[in-house]
N, C-alpha and C positions, 0 to 999 in steps of 0.2 A: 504494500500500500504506500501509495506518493506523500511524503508530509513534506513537500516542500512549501516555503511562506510561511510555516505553522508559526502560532506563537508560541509560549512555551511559560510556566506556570512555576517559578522559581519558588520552592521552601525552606525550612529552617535547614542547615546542614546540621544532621545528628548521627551521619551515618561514621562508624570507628572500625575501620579494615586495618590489618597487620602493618599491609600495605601501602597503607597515604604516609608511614611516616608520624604518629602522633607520639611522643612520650609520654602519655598517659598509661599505656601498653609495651606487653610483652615485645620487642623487635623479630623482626621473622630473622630466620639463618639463611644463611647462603645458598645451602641448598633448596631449600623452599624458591628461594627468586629465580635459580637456577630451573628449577622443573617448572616454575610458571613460564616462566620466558620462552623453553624449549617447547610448552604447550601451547603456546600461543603463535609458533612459528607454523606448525603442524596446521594450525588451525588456519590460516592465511591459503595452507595450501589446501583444504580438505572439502571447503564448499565449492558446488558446483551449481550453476545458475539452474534453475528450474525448480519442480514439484518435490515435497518431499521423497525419500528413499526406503522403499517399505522394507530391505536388507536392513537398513540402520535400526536399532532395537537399544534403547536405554532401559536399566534395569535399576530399580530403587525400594526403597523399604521405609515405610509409615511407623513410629515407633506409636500407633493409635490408632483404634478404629477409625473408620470414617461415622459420619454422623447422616448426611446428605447429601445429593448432589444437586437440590434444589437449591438455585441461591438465597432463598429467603429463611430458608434451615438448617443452613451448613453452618456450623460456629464452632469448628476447630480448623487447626489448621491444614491438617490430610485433607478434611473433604475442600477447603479452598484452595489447595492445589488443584486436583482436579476439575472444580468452577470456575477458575481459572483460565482453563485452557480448552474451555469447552464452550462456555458461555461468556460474552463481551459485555461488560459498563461502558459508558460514553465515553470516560478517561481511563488513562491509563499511566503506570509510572517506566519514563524511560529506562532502559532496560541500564545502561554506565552511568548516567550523569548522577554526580555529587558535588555539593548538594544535590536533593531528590529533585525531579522536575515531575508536573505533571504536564500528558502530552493527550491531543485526540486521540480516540484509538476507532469509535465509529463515527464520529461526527465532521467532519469539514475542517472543523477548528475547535481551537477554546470555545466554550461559549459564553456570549456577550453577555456582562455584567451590567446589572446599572441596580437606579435606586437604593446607593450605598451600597449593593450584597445581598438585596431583597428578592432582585429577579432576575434569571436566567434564560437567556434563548439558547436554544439548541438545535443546532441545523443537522442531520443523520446525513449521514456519507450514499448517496444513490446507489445500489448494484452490490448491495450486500444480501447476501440467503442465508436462508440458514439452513442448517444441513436437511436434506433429503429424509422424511420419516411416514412411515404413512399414516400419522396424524393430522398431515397436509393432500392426500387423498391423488398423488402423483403429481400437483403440481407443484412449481418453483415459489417458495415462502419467501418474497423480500422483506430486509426490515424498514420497520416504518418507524415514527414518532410515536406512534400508537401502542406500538410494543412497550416500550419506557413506562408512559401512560401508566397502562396495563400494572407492569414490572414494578415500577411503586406504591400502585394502590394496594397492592401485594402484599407488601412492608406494612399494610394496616388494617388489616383482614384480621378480627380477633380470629375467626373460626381458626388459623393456621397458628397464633405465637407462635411468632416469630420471634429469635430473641435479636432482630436488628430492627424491630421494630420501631426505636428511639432514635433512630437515624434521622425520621421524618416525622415523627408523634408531636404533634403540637406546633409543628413549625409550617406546613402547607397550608394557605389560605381556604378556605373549605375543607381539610381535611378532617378535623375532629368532628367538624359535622356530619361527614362521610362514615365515619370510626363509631360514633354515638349510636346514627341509625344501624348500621349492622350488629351492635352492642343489642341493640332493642329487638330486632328483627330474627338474629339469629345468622342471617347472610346479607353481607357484603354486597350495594350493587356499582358492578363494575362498570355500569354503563351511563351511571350517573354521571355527568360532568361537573367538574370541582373548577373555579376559578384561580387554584394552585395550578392547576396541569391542563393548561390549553394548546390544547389543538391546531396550530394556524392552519397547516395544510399537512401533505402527509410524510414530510420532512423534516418538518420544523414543530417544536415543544418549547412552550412556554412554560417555566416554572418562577411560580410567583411564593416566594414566604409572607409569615405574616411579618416578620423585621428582621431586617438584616442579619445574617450570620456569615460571618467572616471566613468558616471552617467547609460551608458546604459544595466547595468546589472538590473537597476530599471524597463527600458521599458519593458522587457520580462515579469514581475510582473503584468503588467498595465493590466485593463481590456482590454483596447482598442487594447493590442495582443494577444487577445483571439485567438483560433482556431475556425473558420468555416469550414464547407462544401461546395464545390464549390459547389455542387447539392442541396445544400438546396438555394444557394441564387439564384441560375437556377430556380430553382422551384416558389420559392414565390415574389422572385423580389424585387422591391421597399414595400413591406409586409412582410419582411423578418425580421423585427424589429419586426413584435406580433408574427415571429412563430419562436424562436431560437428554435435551434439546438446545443445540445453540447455533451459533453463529461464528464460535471458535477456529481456532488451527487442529481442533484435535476432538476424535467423539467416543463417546464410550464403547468399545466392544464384547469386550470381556467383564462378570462381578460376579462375585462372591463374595457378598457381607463379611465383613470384617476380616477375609483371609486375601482377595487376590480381584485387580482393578485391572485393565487392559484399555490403552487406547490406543486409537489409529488416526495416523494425521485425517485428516476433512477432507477427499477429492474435490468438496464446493468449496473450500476457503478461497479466498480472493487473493489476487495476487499481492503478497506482504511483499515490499522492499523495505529492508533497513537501510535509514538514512541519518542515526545520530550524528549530530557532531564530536570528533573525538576528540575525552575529556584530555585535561592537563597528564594525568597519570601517566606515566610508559606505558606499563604492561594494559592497560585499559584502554589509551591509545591503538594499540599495536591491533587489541578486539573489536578494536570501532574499524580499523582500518580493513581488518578482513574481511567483517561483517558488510562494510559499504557495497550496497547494491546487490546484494545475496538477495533473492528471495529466500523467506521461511515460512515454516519452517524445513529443517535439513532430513532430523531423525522419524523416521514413518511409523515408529510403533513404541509407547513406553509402558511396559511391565511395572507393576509395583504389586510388592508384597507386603502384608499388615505384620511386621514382626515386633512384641509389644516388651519382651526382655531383651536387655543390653547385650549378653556374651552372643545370645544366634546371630544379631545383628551386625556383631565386630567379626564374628567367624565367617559369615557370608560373604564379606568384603575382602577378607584374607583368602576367602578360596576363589575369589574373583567372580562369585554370583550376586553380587551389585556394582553398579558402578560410583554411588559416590554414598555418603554416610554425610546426613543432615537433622538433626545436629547429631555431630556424635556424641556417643554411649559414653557418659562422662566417669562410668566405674573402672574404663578401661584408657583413661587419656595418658596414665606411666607407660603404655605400651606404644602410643602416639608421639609424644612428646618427650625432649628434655630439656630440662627450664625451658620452655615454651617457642623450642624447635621440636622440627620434624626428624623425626630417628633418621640417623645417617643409613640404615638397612631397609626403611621405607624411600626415602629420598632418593637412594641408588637405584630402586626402581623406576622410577619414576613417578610416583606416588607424591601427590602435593596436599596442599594444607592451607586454608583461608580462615582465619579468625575476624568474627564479625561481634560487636556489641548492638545487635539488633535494640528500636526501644521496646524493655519491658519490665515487667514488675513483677514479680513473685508475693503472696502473703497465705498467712493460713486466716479464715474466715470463720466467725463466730455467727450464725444463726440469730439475727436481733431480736427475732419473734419467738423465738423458743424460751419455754418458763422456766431454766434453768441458768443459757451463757446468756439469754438475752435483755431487753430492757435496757433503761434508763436513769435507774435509778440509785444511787452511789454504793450501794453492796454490789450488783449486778455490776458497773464498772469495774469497782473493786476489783473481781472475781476475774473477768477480762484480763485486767491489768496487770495483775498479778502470774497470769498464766504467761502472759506475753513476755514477764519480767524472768520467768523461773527458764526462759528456753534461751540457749546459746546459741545464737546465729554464727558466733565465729566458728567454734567447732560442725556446727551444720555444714558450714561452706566448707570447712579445710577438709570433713569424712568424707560427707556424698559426693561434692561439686570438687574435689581435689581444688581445691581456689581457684576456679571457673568462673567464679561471682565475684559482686564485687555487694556490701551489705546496705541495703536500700532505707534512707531517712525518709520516705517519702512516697506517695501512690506512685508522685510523677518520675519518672528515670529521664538520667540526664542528656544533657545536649537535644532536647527538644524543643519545640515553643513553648514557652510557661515556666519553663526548669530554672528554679534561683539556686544554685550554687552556693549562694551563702547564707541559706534561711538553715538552719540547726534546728535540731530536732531529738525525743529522748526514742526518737523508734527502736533504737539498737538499745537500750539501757538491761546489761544483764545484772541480774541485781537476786538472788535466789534470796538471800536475807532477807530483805524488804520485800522480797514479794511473801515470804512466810508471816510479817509482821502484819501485812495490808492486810492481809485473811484473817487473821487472828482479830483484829480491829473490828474487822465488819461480821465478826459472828463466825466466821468457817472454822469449826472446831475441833478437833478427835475427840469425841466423847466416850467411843468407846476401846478408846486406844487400841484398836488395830491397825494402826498405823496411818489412816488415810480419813480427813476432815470428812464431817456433815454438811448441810446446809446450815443457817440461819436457825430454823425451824426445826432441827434435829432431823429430817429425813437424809437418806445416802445421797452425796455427791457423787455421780457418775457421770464422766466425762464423755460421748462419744464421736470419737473421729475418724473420716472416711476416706478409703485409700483403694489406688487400685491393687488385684492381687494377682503385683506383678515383684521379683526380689528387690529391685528397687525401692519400692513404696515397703517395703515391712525394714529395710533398714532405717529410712527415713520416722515410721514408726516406734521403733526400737530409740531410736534417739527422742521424740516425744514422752515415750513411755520413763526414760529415765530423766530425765527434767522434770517432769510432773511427779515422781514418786519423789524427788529430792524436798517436794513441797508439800507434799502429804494430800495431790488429788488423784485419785483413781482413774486414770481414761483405759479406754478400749478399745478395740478397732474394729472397726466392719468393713467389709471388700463388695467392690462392685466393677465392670468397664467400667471405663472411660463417659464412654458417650449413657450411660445408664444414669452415671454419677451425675452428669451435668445435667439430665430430664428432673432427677428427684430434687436437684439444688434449683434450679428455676418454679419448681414447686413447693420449695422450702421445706422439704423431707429430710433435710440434712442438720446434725447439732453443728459442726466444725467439718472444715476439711481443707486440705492447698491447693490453692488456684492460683492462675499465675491471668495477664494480658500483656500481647506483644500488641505493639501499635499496628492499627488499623491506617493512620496517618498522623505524620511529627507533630501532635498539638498536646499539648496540658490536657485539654479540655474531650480528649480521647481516654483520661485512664478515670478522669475522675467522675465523667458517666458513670462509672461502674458502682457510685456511692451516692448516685441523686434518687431521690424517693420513689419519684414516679417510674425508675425504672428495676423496679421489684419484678419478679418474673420474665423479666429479659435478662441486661446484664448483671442486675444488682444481688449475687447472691447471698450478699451478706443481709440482703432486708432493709440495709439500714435507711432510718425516714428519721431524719433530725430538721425541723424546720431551717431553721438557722444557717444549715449546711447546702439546703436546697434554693436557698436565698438568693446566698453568694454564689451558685453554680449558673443563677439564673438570669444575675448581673452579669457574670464573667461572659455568657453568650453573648451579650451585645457590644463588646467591646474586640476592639484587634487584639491584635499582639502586641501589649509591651507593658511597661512597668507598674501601670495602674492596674492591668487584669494579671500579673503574675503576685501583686498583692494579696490580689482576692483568695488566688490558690494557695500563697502562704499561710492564710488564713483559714481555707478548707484546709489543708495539712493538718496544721494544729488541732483541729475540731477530731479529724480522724486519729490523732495518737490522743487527743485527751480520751474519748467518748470507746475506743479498740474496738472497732467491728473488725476491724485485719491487727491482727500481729504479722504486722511486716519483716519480709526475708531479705531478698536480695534482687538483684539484677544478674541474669544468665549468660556468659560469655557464648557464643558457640563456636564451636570448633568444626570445618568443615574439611571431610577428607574427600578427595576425588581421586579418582583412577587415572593410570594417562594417556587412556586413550578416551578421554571424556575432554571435548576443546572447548574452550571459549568459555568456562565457567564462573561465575562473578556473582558472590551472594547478593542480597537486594536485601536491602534494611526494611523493606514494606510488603512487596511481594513473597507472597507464598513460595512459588516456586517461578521457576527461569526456564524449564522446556524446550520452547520454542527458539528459545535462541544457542542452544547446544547441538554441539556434534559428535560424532562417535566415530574415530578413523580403525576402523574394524582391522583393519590390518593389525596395528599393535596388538590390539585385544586378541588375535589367535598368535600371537610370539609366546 
């Protein structure tokens, strides 16, 4: 596809590679830059002008079920790689530039702003299909304006919670009047016309807010504004998640819930050229230059396997049945790295290494509704507080995370928009004394000296916290378990998936458990949705609804980027370590290992995954 003329959507730079060069981080080794450089030579030579190559086969490994592959379902990161690459939002993020940029990806252009940020035009790119299905009944499905339309009333369809529903909730100009009646009604009509989402003709989309929001050039980015087909979700219904439909580089062929994903490039995808500018970087440089005027995508077919423990997924790569390990298995990084190079006996193969500080946040979550961790009321802090006090983050990161992390003051993780650097904070405060003191204060007592406090009211304190049951999570356990017994509470563990964990937490089934959010796009105002009230049963699963807190969230939407709205969120900060719905952890380095015959590779700080812009020079891979 032509992007020449585009304009281009400059963000906060937050992205942290081995590579740019920052002293904040570990330095890459010689050999690291040596197998990048030799891979990117390779790569120069290994595209060849035309259609994907259905020989080429990329092979990868989810450490997670998938959830959906509806975009308005999928809320982990597996299933938005695959959303991904299957179904198109209107923007897109360029695949090198750093800072992040956003680019058209179906539409013409950026689309025109005006009314301060309040309204959007969007013109769709003419001669776009979407792949061939016969819920199109043999003929050719162009995409229209109307798909969008469609696509985000989606997002507000109670019948589905969604849990991206807050993307758009409250902010499209007739949308909560839309939201209300189907609240009432029971269904959704999608044919009602909203003064948020006009129509002009069947190219062009008008999106009108009710006032300005500065962030929502991001949401057109999101998977979760994918474009559908109303006929495809006619068709397959509440099954509409295993049989997407899109407009992508690549479609589903192959599934198997939770064991095994197959797709196949698009024969309708339209002709892609890559046309970035190549950034300042060398070796990124060197990707822009090969890439220049390649149609993509290259690889015709990518394998993925659900492997959900660490060691299978280190051993698969070691016997060369994956191609690249994302993130990798952080139990096994002594066998990866030393001081934070690449083993000179990986290196010698060929075998490279990308270290990215994606933005994220890690915390464990206390249940605010629940009549034990939850509440508001200064025992119930207490009892919070106290537990967040009794756990050792350093030792967390130095067992599990081999110092992978870095320990998080804060919802917001650094170098994004909002992030104050020098607002201090008692998040990390390990303190087992004082937290035994706090409890003793507010009534939590061993009365019956076995070791482990009551309540207030003399009934049993019991803790319970939820994990998956994978070895991982029960080490991770094992360390909860012995912090809490250092303070005399009882917790427990109950096992469940992944994606099960996250239904029952959006339903608020849950007392505790660790959740983490990588950003969806560089803003402040992306992690600390995750603590606004009215977003209870989407992404808030901590419950928490503190007026106070939903105030200043709701100030901070109306304002840009800069020192009077990174206030506000000093201010949320503070509210979240006094009030503890999160006992906050840390920030996750990842460590990315690739194969070398996997070309052109380059983490993305936003994007799920990168596909479409890889190569696979099959030759090495039979050496």
């Amino acid at each position: 596809m032509s992007r020449l003329r585009r304009r281009v959507f400059e963000c906060y730079d937050y992205s942290v590679v081995v590579r740019s060069g920052r002293r904040d981080l570990l330095p890459a080794g010689a050999a690291v830059r040596f197998a990048r450089t030799f891979a990117v030579v390779l790569f120069a030579s290994s595209f060849a002008a035309g259609a994907a190559d259905p020989g080429k086969v990329l092979r990868t490994a989810f450490s997670i079920a998938e959830s959906s592959f509806d975009p308005v379902l999928a809320y982990d990161a597996a299933s938005n790689s695959v959303v991904e690459e299957i179904s198109e939002s209107m923007l897109e993020y360029e695949y090198l530039a750093r800072p992040v940029k956003l680019a058209p990806l179906t539409l013409e252009r950026l689309p025109e702003v005006s009314d301060r940020g309040a309204t959007y035009l969007c013109r769709v790119r003419k001669g776009i299909f979407f792949a061939a299905d016969p819920a199109f009944k043999g003929k050719p499905r162009e995409l229209v304006a109307a798909d969008y339309a469609y696509s985000l009333k989606r997002l507000l369809d109670p019948a589905l919670r969604s849990p991206w529903t807050w993307v758009v909730e409250g902010k499209l100009v007739g949308g909560d009047e839309l939201q209300a009646a189907a609240k009432k009604t029971g269904k959704l009509d999608y044919d009602a016309p909203i003064a948020g989402l006009e129509i002009i003709d069947r190219y062009t989309l008008r999106i009108r807010l009710k006032q300005p929001d500065y962030t929502f050039l991001y949401v057109l980015a999101m998977p979760a504004s994918a474009a559908v087909a109303r006929e495809v979700i006619d068709a397959y219904g509440n099954d509409a998640g295993a049989h997407p439909v899109g407009t992508g580089p690549y479609l589903l062929k192959e599934y198997k819930r939770s064991s095994r994903i197959v797709l196949e490039a698009n024969p309708q995808f339209r002709k892609f050229v890559f046309d970035e500018p190549a950034p300042a970087n060398k070796s990124d440089a060197a990707i822009a230059r090969a890439l220049k005027g390649r149609v993509l995508p290259a690889i015709g077919r990518i394998e993925i396997s659900v492997i959900e423990e660490q060691q299978p997924r280190w051993l698969a790569f070691l016997k060369r049945e994956v191609d690249y390990l994302q993130p990798f298995p952080l139990g096994f990084v002594g066998e990866l790295l030393d001081n934070g190079k690449l083993k000179p006996a990986l290196a010698a193969k060929g075998i490279y290494h990308e270290l990215l500080l994606r933005p994220n946040t890690w915390w464990a979550y206390f249940n605010m509704e629940d009549p034990v961790v939850g509440g508001y009321t200064p025992e119930k802090i207490a009892l919070r507080r106290a537990i967040g006090m009794a756990f050792n983050t350093g030792e967390f990161i130095r067992v599990l995370f081999m110092g992978r992390a870095v320990p998080a003051q804060g919802p917001i993780p650094p170098d994004i928009a909002g992030y104050d650097p020098d607002h201090k904070t008692q998040a990390q405060a390990y303190d087992p004394a004082a937290a035994r003191a706090l409890l003793e204060r507010f009534g939590y007592k061993d009365r019956d000296g076995d070791g482990y406090r009551e309540l207030p009211d003399g009934k049993p304190l019991v803790i319970e916290q939820w994990s998956s049951p994978t070895s991982r999570a029960r080490e991770y356990d094992e360390l909860w378990k012995k912090s809490m017994d250092a303070i005399g509470i009882r917790m427990v563990f109950k096992k469940d998936k992944v994606p099960e964990l996250r239904k029952m937490a959006r339903a608020g089934k849950l007392q505790m458990r660790q959740d983490g959010w990588q950003a969806d796009y560089p803003d402040a105002e992306n992690f600390m949705q995750n603590l606004y009230g009215p977003n209870i049963g989407q992404t808030n699963d901590s419950r928490f609804k503190l007026p106070e807190f939903d105030r200043l969230y709701e100030e901070s939407r109306k304002l840009p980027d800069s020192p009077e709205r990174t206030k506000l969120y000093d201010r949320m900060t503070d509210l979240v370590v006094a009030y503890a719905p999160w006992r906050l952890t840390h920030h996750l380095l990842e460590d990315h290992v690739i194969q070398p015959w996997v070309i052109g590779y380059k983490p993305h700080p936003i994007r799920s995954d990168i596909w479409m812009y890889l190569d696979i020079d099959e030759s090495k891979r039979q050496r």
